[in-house]
C-alpha positions in Angstrom: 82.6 100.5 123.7 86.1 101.2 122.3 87.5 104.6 121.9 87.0 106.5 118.7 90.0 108.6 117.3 93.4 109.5 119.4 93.5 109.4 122.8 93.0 113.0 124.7 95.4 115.3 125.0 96.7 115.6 128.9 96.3 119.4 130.4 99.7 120.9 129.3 101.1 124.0 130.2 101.1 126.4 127.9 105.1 126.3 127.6 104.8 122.4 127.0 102.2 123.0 124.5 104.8 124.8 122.6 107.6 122.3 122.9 105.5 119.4 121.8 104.4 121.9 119.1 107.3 122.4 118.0 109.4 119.1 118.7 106.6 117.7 116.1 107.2 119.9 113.5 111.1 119.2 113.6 110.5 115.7 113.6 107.9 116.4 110.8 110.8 118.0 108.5 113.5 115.6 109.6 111.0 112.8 108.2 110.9 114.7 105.1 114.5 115.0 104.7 115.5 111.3 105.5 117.4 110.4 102.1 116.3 106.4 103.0 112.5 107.2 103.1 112.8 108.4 99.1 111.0 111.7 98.1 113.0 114.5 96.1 115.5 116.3 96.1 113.9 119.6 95.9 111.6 118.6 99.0 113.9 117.5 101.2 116.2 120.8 100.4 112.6 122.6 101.1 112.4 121.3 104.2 116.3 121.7 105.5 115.4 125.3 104.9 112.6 125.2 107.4 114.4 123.4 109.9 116.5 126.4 110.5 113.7 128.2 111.8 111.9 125.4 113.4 114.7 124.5 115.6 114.9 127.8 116.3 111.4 127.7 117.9 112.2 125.0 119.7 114.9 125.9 121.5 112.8 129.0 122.3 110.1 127.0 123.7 112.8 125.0 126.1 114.4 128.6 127.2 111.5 129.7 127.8 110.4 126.3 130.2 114.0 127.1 131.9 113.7 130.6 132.5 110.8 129.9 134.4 112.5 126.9 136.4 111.0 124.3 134.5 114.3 122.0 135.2 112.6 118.6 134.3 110.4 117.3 131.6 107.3 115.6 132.7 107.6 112.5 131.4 104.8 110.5 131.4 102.3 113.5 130.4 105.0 114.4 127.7 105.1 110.9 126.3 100.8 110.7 126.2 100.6 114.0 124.1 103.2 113.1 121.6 101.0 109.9 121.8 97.9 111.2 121.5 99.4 113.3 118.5 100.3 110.6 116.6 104.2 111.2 117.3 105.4 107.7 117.1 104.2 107.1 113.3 106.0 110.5 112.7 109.3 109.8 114.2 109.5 106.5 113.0 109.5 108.6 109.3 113.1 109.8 111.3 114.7 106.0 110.8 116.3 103.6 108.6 113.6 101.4 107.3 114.2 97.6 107.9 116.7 96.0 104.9 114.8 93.2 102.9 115.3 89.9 102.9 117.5 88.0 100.7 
């Protein structure tokens, strides 16, 4: 029988927790703010704001990996959580939709 739902999330470090955490949410606002996906201004100008202290987070979360000699991402357990957290229908709210057809 099929699987229900997302995939599972693979055991992450606490520290990678964070950065996937918080790699999201920038995406998240970034999505928001893309002036080719529509919305208002007032939303996206919301959003720039939080970005500030979102990106601040993250960079947090990767000083923090380096500090404790995390030099290299895990890749392929990186790549299944953003997966399994639905991260490539939120960064694809990051690009240029495709032009139409003439």
């Amino acid at each position: 029988m099929p699987q229900a739902g997302p995939p599972p999330l693979p055991s992450l470090t606490r520290a990678e927790g964070r950065l996937i955490d918080c790699y999201l949410e920038v995406v998240d606002l970034l999505g928001r703010i893309n002036p080719a996906r529509g919305g208002h201004t007032y939303s996206g100008l919301r959003a720039a704001q939080a970005l500030v202290g979102r990106a601040t987070a993250l960079r947090d979360a990767l000083t923090l990996m380096h500090d404790r000699g995390e030099s290299e991402f895990h890749r392929e357990t990186l790549a299944r959580a953003l997966r399994a957290l639905d991260g490539e229908r939120r960064a694809g709210r990051v690009t240029v939709p495709p032009g139409k057809e003439s």
